[in-house]
C-alpha positions, -999 to +999 in steps of 0.1 A: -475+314+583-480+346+580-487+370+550-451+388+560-436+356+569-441+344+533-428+377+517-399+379+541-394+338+527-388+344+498-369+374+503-347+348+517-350+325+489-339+344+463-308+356+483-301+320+477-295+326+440-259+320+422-269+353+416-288+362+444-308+390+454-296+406+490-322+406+514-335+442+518-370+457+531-375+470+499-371+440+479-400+425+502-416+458+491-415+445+455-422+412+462-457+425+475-467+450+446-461+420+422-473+384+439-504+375+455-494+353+486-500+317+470-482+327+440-452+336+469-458+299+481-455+289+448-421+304+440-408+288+473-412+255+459-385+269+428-350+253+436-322+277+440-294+258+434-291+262+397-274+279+368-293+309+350-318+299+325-327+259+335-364+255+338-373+230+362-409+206+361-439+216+374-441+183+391-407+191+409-413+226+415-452+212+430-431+192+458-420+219+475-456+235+474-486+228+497-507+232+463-521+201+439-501+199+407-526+218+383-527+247+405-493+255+407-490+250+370-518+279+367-499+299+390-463+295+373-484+299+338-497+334+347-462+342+368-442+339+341-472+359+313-465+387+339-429+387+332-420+374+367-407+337+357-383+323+333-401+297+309-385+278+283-398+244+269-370+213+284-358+185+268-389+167+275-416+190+254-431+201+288-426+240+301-405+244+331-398+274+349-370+288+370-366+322+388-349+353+377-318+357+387-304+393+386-297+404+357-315+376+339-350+392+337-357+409+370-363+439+373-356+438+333-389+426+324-403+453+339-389+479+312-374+454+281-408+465+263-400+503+265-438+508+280-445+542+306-474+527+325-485+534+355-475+500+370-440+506+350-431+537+366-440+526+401-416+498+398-389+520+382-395+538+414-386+505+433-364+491+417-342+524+419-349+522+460-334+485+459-307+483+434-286+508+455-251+504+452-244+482+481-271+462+468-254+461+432-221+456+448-231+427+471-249+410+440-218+408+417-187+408+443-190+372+465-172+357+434-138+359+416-157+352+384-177+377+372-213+373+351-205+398+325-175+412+307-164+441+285-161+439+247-138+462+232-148+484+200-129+454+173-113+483+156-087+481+184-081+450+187-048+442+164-051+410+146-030+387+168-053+397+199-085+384+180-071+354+175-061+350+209-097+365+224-124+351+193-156+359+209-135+396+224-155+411+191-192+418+191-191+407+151-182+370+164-208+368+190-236+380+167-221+360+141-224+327+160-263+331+177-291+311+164-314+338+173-321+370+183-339+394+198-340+435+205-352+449+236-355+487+256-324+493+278-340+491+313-312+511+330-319+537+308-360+532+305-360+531+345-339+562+345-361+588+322-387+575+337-380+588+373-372+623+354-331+614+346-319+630+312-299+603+291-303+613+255-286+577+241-310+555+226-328+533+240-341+503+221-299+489+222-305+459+246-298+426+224-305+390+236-293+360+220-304+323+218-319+311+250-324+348+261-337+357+232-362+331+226-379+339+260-383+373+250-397+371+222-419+343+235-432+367+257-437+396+240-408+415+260-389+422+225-385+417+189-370+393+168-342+411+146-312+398+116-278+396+126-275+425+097-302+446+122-279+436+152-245+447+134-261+480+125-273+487+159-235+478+172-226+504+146-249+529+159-242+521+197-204+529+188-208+559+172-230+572+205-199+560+232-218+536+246-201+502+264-209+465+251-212+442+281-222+402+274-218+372+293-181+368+309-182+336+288-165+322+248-198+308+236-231+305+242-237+342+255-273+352+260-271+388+269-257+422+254-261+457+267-249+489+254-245+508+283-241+548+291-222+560+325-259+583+327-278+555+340-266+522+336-257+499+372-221+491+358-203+520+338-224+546+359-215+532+393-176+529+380-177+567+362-189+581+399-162+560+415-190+543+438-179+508+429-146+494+418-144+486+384-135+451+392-161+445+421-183+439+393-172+432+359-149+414+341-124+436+326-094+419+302-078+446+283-065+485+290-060+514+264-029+515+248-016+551+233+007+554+202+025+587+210+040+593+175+003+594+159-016+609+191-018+648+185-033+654+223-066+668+207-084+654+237-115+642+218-108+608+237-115+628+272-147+638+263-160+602+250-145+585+279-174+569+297-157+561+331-135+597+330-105+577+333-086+599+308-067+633+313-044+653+296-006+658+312+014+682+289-012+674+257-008+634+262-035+614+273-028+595+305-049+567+316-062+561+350-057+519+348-076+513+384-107+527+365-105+520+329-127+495+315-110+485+283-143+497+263-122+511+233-150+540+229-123+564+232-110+549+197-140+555+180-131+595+181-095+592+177-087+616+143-050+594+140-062+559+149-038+562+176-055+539+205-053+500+206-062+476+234-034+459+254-043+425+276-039+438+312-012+426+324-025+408+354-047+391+327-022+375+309-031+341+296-064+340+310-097+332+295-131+334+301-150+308+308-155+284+277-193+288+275-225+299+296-230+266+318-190+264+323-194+302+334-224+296+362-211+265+375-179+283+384-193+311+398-216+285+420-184+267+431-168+303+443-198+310+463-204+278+477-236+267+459-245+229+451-233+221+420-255+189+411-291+203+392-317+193+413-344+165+408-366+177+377-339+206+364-331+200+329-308+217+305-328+235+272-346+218+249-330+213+212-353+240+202-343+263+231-301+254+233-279+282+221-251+283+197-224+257+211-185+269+209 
């Protein structure tokens, strides 16, 4: 085999994701900058057909290697220091290791630390030439279910609605992690650093339980309080920026606080490049009470997909494009906006917890459900917060 031909492999391997990455010249590109070619081989030999965040044995992943045992343990062991595997301790006390799916550490780990390095910029550079829109798109749309969801600002949800949607309020889903963990955004880190001006904060990208002990683990962010986290939800609020997590009721790993500057969701959906829907899960719409609103407008100027203008001083909302955020809210001088369940959302759910979530999302795209030989679930010391 080739040097190309095992690039150009794995390329095609990773395509094979739940979350797959579409096979593209340029993702070979990045592939090269960052793996010798046995350590290619050696991510070959990593099964595909599994949920986000399962390590699987070295002894499994060995199998599918041409390498003794001991030196593909080497090999994963200096992979994942690099930032380029997933490593988490299974049930067993042993590491395992499993590849990045997107949006589950590649290209984060690149930019979680907030570092400008040489090596850093050249793969914002990269990363920006391969995460094109059609690459985004393609990534997130195969599947009716989507990875992430919206969280509305809780100040407008009305009581009922939070006791409908429990985990639809940041509050709840800090309130219920076991740990976690603050990294740089690296939408907004691979942005600046290819000369973009976002002036929103950076340091806003939170990871809890699984997530979060992996990065902290390897030094890709800090451990924080859930008083820290709260704050930093205050803070993101106050700035108009969008909370994202996992489109599941428990057990979410991820939330970003994105900007419609840089970030590959609210940017691509504020310059109309990719239907809202295409990519995210989106379960409630603004809802205007006329008899407080004065038309000021203010809620224009937050709105981070512009899907707000004004007809004769009352704010009308574009509902293809609106995202259910509730930023507009948070600069509301009457308290006049609330969130309303989308109507073609009625009764539905998301996903009970983060497994439930993957496994549905393989079943919509066709992927084997059954963990391979040698995947395990977390250890006790890795699992999450359980709904």
């Amino acid at each position: 085999m080739t040097r190309e031909d095992i690039y150009q492999r794995l390329a095609e391997h990773l395509s094979e994701l739940p979350i797959g990455y579409p096979h593209r010249d340029a993702l070979v590109e990045i592939l090269k900058e960052n793996l010798t070619t046995r350590e290619a081989e050696v991510a070959l030999g990593i099964p595909t057909d599994v949920t986000p965040l399962r390590p699987i044995g070295v002894h499994e992943i060995a199998k599918g290697t041409a390498f003794p045992v001991d030196e593909v343990r080497e090999m994963l062991e200096k992979m994942a220091t690099r930032g380029l595997l997933y490593r988490a301790e299974m049930a067993d006390g042993e590491p395992g290791y499993a590849l990045h799916q997107v949006g589950f550490g590649f290209p984060q780990t690149f930019f979680w630390k907030g570092e400008d390095t040489p090596q850093v910029r050249r793969m914002a550079e990269l990363t920006a030439k391969y995460f094109n829109r059609e690459v985004t798109r393609e990534s997130f749309s195969p599947t009716t279910t989507k990875a992430y969801r919206y969280i509305p600002v809780e100040k407008t949800l009305k009581p009922e609605k939070q006791a409908v949607f429990p985990q639809q309020a940041m509050a709840q889903v800090i309130e219920q992690a076991e740990v976690i963990a603050l990294g740089h955004c690296p939408c907004r880190m691979a942005y600046t650093l290819r000369g973009g001006k976002c002036d929103h904060p950076k340091e806003v990208c939170i990871k809890f339980n699984r997530m979060a002990r992996y990065v902290i683990e390897r030094g890709l962010a800090r451990e924080i309080t859930k008083e820290e986290a709260l704050e930093i939800i205050r803070r993101t609020e106050e700035e108009g920026l969008v909370h994202f997590v996992d489109n599941a009721g428990a057990d979410i790993q991820h939330n970003c606080n994105c900007c419609g500057c840089a970030c590959w969701n609210v940017g691509n959906i504020r310059r109309r490049k990719i239907p809202r829907d295409a990519i995210m899960a989106t379960y409630f719409l603004r809802e205007t009470d006329f008899e407080k609103c004065i038309g000021c407008g203010e809620c224009l100027e937050i709105c981070p997909v512009d899907a707000l203008k004004l007809e004769e001083d009352r704010p009308v909302v574009d509902e293809e494009w609106c995202i259910g955020c509730g930023v507009c809210a948070t600069v509301c001088p009457t308290d006049s906006i609330t969130m309303r369940v989308r109507p073609d959302r009625a009764g539905q759910l998301p996903p009970s917890n983060f497994e439930e979530l993957h496994e549905r999302i393989m079943t919509e795209k066709g992927t084997s459900h059954a963990p391979p030989k040698g995947a395990q679930g977390p250890s006790r010391a890795q699992e999450g917060a359980k709904a």
